[in-house]
Backbone bond lengths (Angstrom), bond angles and torsions (degrees), N, CA, C in turn:
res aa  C-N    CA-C-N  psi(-1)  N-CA   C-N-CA  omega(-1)  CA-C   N-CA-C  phi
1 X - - - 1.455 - - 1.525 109.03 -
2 X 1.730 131.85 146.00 0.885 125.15 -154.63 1.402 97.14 -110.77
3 X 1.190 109.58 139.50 1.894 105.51 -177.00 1.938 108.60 -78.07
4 X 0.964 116.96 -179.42 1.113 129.09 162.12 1.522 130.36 -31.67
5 X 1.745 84.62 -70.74 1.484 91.51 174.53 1.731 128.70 -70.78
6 X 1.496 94.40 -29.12 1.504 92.93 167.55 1.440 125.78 -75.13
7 X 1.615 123.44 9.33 1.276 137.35 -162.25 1.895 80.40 -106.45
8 X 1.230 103.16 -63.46 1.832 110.96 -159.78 1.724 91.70 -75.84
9 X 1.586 133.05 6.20 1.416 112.79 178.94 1.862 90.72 -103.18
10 X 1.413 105.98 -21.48 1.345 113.35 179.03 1.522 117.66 -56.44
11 X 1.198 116.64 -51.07 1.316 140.69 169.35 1.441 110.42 -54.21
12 X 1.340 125.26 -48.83 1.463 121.54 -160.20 1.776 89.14 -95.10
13 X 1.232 121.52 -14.42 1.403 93.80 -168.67 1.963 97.02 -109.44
14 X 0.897 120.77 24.37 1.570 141.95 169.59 1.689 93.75 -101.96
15 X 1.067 134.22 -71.02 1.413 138.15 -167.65 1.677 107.92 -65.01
16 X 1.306 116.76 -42.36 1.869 116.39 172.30 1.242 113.16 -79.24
17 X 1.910 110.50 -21.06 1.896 94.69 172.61 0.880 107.07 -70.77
18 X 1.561 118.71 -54.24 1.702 123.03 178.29 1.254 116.89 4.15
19 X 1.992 96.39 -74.86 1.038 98.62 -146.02 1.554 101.12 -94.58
20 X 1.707 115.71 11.86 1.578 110.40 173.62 1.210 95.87 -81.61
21 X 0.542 139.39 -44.55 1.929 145.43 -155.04 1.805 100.84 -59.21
22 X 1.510 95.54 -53.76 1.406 101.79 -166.46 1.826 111.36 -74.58
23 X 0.900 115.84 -23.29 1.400 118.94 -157.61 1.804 90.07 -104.73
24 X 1.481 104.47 -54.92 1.697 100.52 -178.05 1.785 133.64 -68.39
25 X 1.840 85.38 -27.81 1.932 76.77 -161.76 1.725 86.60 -119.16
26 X 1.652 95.48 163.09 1.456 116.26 165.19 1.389 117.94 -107.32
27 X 1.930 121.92 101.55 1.132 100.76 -179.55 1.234 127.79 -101.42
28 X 1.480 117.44 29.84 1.472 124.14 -166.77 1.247 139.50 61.99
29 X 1.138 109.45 -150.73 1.667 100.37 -178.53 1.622 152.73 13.73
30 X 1.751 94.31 25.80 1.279 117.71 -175.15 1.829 96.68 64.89
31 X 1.614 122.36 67.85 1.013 95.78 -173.20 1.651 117.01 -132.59
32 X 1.455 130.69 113.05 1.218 129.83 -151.69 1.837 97.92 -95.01
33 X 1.595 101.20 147.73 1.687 112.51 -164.08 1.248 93.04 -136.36
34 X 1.368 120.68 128.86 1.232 144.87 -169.16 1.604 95.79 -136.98
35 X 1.338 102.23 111.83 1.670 123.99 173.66 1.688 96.77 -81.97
36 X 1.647 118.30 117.49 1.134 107.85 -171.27 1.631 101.21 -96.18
37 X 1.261 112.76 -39.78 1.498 137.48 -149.76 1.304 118.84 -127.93
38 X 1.096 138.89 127.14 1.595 127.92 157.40 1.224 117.29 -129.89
39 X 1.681 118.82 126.74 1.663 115.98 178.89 1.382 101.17 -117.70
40 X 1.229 122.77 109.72 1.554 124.50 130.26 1.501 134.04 -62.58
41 X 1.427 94.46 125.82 1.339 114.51 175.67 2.017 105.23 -61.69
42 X 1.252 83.77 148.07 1.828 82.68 -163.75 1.575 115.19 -71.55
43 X 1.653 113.57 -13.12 1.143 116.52 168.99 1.090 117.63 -74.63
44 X 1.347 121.27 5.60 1.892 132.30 -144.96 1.631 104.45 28.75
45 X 0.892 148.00 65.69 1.584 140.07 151.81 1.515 99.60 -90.30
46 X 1.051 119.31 -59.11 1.912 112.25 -175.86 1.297 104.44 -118.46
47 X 1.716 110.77 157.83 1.390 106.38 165.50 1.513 99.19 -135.10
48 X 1.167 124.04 168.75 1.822 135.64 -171.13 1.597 84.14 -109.51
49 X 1.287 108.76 128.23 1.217 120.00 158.36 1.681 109.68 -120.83
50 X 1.376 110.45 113.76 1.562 125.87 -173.60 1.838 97.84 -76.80
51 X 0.762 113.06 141.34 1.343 124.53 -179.84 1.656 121.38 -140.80
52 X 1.453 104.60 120.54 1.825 91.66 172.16 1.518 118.99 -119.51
53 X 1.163 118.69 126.20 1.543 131.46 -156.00 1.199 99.64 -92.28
54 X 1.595 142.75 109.92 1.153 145.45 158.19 1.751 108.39 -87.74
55 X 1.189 131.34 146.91 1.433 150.05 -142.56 1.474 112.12 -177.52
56 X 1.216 111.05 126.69 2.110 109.93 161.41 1.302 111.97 -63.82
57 X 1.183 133.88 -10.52 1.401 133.16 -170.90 2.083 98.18 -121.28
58 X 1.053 118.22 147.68 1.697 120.02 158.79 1.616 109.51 -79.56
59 X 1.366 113.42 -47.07 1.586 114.09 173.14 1.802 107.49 -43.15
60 X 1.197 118.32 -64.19 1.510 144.74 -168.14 2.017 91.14 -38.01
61 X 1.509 140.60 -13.80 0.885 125.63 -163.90 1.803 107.92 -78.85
62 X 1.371 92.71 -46.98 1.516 99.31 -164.66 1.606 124.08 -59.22
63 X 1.881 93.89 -33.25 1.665 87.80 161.84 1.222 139.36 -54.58
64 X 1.450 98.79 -41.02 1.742 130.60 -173.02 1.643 80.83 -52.49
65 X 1.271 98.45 -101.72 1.792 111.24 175.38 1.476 112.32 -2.43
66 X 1.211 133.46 -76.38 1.196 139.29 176.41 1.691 113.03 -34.62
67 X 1.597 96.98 -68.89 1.725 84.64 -176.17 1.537 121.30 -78.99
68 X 1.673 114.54 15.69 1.259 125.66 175.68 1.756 101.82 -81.55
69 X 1.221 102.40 -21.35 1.570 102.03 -156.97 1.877 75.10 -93.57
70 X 1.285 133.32 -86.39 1.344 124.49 176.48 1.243 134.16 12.63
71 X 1.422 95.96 -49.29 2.095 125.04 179.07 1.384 97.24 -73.64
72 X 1.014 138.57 -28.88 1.603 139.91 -172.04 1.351 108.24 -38.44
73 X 1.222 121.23 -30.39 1.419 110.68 -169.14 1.451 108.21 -92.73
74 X 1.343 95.46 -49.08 1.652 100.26 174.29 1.633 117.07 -66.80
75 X 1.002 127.20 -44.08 1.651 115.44 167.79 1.403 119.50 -49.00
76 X 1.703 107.65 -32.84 1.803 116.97 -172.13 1.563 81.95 -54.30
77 X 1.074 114.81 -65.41 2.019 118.11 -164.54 1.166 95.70 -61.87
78 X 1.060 125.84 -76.30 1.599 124.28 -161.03 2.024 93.77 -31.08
79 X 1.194 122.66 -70.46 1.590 145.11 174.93 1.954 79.54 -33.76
80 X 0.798 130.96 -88.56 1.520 145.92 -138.92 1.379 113.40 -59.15
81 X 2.003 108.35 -24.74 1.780 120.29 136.62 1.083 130.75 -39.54
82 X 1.076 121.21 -71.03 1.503 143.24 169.38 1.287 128.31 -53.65
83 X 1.090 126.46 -41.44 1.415 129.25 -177.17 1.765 106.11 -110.24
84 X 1.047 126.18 110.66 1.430 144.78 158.22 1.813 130.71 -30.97
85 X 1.487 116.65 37.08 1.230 107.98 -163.84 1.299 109.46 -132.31
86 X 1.246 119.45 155.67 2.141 119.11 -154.22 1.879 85.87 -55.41
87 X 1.057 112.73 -88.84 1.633 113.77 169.06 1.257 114.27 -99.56
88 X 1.970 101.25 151.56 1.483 111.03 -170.48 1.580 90.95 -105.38
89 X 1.758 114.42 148.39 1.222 129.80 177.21 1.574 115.00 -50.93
90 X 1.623 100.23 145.01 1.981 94.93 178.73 1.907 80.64 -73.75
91 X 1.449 90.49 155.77 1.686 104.29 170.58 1.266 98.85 -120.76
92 X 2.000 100.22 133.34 1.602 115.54 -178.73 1.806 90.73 -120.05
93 X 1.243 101.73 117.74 1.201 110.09 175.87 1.948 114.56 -70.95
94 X 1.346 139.48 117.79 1.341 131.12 172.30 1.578 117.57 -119.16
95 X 1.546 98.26 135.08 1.933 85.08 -173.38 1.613 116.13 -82.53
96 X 1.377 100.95 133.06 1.351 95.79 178.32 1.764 108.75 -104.17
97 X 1.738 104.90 127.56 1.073 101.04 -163.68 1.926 96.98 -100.15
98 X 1.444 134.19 -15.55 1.007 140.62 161.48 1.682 112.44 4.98
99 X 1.502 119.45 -68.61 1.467 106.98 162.12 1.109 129.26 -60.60
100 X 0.945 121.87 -19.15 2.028 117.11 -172.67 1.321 91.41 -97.44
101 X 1.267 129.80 -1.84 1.415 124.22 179.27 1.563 121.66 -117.19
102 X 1.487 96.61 4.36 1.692 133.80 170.14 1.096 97.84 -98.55
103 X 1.354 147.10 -94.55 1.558 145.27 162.82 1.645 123.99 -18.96
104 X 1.456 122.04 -32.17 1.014 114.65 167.27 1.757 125.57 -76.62
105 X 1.293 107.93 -24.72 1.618 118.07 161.27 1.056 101.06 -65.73
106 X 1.194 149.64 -73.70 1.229 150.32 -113.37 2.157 80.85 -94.60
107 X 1.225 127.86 -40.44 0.918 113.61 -179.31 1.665 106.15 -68.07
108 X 1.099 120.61 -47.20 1.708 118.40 178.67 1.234 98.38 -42.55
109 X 1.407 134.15 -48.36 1.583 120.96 -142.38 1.572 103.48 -91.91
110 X 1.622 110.89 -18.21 1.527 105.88 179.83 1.062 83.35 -79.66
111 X 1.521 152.87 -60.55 1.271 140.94 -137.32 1.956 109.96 -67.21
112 X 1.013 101.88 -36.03 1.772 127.61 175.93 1.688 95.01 -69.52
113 X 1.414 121.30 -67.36 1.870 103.60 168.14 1.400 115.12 -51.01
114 X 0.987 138.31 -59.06 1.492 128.79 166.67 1.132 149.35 -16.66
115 X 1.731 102.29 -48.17 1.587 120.93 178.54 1.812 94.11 -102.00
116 X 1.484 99.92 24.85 1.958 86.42 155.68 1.108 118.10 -93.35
C-alpha cells in the first residue's frame, strides 16, 4: 500500500518530469511524450515512469523510446534540482501502450457499426 507521501512524491515527480522532458531534451521525430503514470517504490530508490509516445510514423516509436531511456540519467539530475529529497529515484522509463490500445477498439467498433 502506498503511503501518502509516496502518492504526493508520485504526483510531483510526474508534473517536474513533464516539464523536464519538454523544455530540456530533443527527441526528434516530431515526437510528443505524455507521462501517463508514475510508481514509486516505497523505499523511493526507483520509480516506473509510464510513458506514451505519440509519433506520425508507428516505426518512429522505438527510437524516441530508446533515447528516452538514454536521458535517464540526466533527467534523474535535472529531476534531483527541482525536487527537494535526501535521494532522487533511479527512473525506469516503461511504454504505456493503453491509448493506442484505446483508439484501436474504438476504431474496430466504429468499423463493426458501419458494416450494419
Amino acid at each position: 500500500m502506498k503511503t501518502e507521501r509516496v502518492t504526493r512524491l508520485n504526483s510531483l515527480i510526474k508534473e517536474k518530469l513533464g516539464q523536464l522532458i519538454a523544455k530540456e531534451t530533443t527527441l526528434g521525430h516530431h515526437a510528443l511524450i505524455s507521462i501517463t503514470k508514475v510508481d514509486t517504490a516505497a523505499d523511493l530508490s526507483q520509480a516506473k515512469i509510464f510513458v506514451s509516445i505519440f509519433t506520425p510514423n508507428e516505426e518512429d516509436h522505438q527510437p524516441v523510446y530508446n533515447k528516452l531511456i538514454k536521458l535517464a540519467k540526466p533527467l534523474r539530475f535535472g529531476l534531483a534540482q527541482t525536487i527537494e529529497i535526501r535521494n532522487t529515484p533511479r527512473l525506469i522509463f516503461v511504454q504505456d501502450d493503453s491509448i493506442g490500445t484505446e483508439e484501436k477498439l474504438l476504431k474496430l467498433i466504429a468499423k463493426a457499426n458501419t458494416g450494419k
